[in-house]
C-alpha positions as CSV (number, residue, x, y, z in Angstrom):
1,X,-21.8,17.3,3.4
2,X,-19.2,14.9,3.3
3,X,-15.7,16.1,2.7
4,X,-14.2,15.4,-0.9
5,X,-10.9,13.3,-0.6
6,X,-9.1,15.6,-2.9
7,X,-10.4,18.5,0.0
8,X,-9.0,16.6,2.7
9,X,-5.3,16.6,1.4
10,X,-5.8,20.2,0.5
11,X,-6.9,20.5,4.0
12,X,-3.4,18.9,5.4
13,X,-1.4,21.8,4.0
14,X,-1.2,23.6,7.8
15,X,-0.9,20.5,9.4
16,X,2.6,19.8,7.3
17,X,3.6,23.1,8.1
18,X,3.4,22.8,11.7
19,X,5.1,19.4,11.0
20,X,8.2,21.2,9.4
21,X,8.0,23.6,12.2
22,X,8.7,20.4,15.0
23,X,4.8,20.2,15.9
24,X,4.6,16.6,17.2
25,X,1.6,16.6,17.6
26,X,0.5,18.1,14.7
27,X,2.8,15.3,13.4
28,X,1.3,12.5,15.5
29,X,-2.9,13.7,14.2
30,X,-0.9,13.4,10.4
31,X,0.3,10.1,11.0
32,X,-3.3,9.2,13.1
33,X,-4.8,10.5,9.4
34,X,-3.1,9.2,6.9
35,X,-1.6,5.8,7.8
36,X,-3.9,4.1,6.1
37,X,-3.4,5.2,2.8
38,X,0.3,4.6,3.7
39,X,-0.1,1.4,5.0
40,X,-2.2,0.8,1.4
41,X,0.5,2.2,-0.7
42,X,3.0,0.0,0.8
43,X,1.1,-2.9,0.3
44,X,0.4,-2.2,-3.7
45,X,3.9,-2.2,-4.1
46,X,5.4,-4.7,-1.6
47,X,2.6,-6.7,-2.3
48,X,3.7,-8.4,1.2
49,X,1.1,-8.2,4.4
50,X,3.5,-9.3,6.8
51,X,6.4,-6.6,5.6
52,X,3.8,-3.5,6.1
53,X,4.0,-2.5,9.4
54,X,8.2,-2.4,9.7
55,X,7.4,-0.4,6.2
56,X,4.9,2.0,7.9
57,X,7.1,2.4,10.6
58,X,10.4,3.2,8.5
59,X,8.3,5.8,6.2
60,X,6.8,8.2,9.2
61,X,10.7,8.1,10.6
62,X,11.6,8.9,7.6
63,X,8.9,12.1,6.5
64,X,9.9,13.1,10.5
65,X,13.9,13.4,9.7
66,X,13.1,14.5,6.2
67,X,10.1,16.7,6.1
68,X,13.0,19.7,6.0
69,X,13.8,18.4,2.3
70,X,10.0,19.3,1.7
71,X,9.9,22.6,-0.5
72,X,6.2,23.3,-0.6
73,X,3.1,22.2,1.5
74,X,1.1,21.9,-1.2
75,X,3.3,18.7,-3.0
76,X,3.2,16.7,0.1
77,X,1.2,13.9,-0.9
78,X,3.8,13.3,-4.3
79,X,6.7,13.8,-1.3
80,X,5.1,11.3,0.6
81,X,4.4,8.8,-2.2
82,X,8.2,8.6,-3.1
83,X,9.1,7.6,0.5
84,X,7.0,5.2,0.6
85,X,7.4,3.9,-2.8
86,X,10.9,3.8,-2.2
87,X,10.8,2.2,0.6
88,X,8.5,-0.7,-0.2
89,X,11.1,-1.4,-2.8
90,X,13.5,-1.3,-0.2
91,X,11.8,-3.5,1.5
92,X,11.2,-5.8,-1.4
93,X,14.7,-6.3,-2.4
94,X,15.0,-7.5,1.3
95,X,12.4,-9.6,1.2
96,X,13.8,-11.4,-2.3
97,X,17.1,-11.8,-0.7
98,X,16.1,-13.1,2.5
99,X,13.9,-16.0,0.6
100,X,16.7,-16.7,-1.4
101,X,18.9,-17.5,1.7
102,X,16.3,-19.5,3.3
103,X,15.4,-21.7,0.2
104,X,19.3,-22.4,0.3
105,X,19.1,-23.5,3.6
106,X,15.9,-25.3,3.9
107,X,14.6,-28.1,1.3
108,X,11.5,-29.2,2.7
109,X,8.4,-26.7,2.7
110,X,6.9,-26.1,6.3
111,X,4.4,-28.6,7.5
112,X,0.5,-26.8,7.7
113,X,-2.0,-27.5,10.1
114,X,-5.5,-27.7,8.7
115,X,-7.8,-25.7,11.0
116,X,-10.8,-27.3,13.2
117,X,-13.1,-23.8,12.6
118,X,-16.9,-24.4,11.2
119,X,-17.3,-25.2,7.3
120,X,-18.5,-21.7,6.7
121,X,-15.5,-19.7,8.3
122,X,-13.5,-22.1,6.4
123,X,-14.8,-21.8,3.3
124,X,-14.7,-17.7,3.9
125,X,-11.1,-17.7,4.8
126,X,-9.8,-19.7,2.1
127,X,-11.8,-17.2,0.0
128,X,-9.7,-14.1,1.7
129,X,-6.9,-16.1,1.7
130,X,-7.2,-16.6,-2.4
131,X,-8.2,-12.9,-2.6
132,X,-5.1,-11.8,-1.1
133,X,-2.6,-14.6,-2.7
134,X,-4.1,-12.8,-5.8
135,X,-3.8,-9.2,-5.3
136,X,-0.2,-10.2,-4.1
137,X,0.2,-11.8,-7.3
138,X,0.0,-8.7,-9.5
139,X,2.6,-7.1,-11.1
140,X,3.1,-4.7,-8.7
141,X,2.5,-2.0,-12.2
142,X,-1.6,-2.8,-11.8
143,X,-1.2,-3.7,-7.7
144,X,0.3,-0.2,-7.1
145,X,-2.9,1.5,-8.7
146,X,-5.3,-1.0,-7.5
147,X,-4.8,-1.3,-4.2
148,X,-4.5,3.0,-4.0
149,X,-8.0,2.7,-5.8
150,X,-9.7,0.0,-4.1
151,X,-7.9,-0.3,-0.1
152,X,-7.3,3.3,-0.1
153,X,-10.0,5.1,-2.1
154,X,-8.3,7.3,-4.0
155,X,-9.8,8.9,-7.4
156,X,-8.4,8.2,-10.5
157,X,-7.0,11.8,-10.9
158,X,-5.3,11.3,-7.2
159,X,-3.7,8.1,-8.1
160,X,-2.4,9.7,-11.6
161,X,-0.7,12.6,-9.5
162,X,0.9,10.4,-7.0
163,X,2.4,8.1,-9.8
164,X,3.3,10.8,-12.1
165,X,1.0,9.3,-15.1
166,X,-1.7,10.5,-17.3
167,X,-5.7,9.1,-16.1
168,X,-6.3,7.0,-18.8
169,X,-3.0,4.9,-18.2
170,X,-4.4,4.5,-14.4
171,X,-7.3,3.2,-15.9
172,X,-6.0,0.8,-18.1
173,X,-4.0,-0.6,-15.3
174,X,-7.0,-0.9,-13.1
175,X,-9.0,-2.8,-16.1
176,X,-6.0,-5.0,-16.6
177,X,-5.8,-5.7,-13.1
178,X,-9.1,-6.3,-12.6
179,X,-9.2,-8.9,-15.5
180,X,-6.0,-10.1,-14.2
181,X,-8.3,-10.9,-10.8
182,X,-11.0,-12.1,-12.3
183,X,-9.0,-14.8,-14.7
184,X,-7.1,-16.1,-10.8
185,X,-9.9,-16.4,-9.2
186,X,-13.0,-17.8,-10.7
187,X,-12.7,-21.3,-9.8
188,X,-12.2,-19.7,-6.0
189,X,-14.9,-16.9,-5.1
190,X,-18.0,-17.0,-6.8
């Protein structure tokens, strides 16, 4: 029987033990474990694909120098959240600073290529493409919860811990982002 997800952070209690202990290892298999959901996180709140993996990067530095500030085992997925949370806003920030600069400097947008791939892998990748653009254009209040819901497959009840809010808000911002999808993109997937 498959392993509940809500038993597999229970089960990484030891494993951030060892991890406030120095265990590298034990902090490399965490990492190895839960970077995706990290790597999800980020992108519900950065909304920005390119910005992720600096973001990843900066967060599992960061839990290594800070795990200390940890108090209990049990509260390290909340812990975790923050950094992250924290950081993708960070990162954000960043991001709407450096666009600011460049739209200053540069007046014409850049020149695309179209691509030469078959109708079909065209047709697809302007789908994903649409998809994404989408999901990126959430307010990150519905991205943040949609993306931990739907890219990361967390419960309801999971994403409501993490984000410090009762279920039914969760799932009000997953309908309203869901809506929010549907409304941006049905002239594009069907």
């Amino acid at each position: 029987m498959a392993m509940a997800q809500s038993d597999a952070f229970d089960a990484e209690e030891p494993v951030v033990e060892a991890i406030r202990a120095g265990d590298r290892y034990a902090f490399s298999e965490f990492v190895r474990r839960q970077n995706g959901w990290v790597r999800g996180a980020i992108y519900g709140v950065l909304g920005e694909r390119d910005q992720v993996d600096d973001v990843a990067q900066h967060v599992w530095t960061n839990v290594w120098q800070r795990i200390g500030e940890l108090r209990d085992a049990k509260s390290w997925r909340p812990w975790l959240y923050r950094l992250v949370r924290n950081a993708a806003i960070d990162a954000g920030r960043d991001v709407t600073r450096r666009r600011h600069r460049a739209r200053d400097l540069v007046a014409d947008p850049p020149v695309r290529v179209a691509s030469h791939a078959p109708e079909g892998k065209v047709v697809a990748q302007e789908q994903h493409g649409a998809v994404l653009s989408a999901v990126q254009g959430l307010p990150s209040l519905y991205r943040e919860p949609f993306v931990l819901r739907h890219v990361a497959g967390w419960s309801y009840r999971e994403i409501a811990d993490v984000m410090g809010m009762p279920v039914d808000s969760v799932e009000t911002r997953l309908v309203r982002a869901r809506r929010f999808l549907r409304e941006s993109l049905k002239d594009v997937v069907r």
